[in-house]
N, C-alpha and C positions, 0 to 999 in steps of 0.2 A: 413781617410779623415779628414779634419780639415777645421773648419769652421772662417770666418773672419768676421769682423762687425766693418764699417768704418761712422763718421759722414763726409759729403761728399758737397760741394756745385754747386752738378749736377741737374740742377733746369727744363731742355727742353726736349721735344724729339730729337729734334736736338741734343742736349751735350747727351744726352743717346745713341743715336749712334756713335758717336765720341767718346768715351769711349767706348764702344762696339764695335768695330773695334778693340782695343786695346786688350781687355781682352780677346776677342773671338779667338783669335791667340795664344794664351798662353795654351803649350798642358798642362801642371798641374794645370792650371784651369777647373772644370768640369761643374760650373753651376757660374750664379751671377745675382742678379738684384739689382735695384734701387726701393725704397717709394720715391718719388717725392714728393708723399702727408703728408710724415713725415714731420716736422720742421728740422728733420737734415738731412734729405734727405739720409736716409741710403742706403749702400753701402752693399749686404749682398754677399759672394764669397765663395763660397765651392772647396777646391781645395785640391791635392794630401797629403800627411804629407811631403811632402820635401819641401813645400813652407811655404814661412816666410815674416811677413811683408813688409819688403824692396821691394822685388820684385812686391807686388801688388801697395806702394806706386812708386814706378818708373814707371810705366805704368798709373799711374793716372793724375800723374803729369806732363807727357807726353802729356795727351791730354788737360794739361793746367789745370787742376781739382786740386781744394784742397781735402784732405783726412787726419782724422785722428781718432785712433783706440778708438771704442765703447764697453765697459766692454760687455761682452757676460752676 
């Protein structure tokens, strides 16, 4: 399993589900949530080892979301 850590400007409940729509469809994603209450509004995503950046950014950015990668 390989873990992702994105700074994110998903600020609502409303954009948290709109995004979650998204991620939640995605079978080598297995978990993910948002800090809202962070100032970078982290993006935290746990997913298979054959997943790789690009693809959690194309899903983000899909739901209109900026994303970009948070040193672990």
């Amino acid at each position: 399993m390989k873990v992702f850590v994105y700074k994110t400007d998903i600020e609502s409940p409303q954009q948290l589900h709109q995004v979650g729509e998204l991620l939640n469809i995605h079978s080598r994603i297995y978990s993910w949530s948002v800090d809202v209450e962070n100032k970078d509004r982290v993006l935290r995503v746990e997913a298979d080892d054959s997943m790789h950046d690009e693809a959690i950014f194309t899903l983000v950015h899909a739901g209109g979301f900026r994303c970009e990668v948070l040193p672990v």
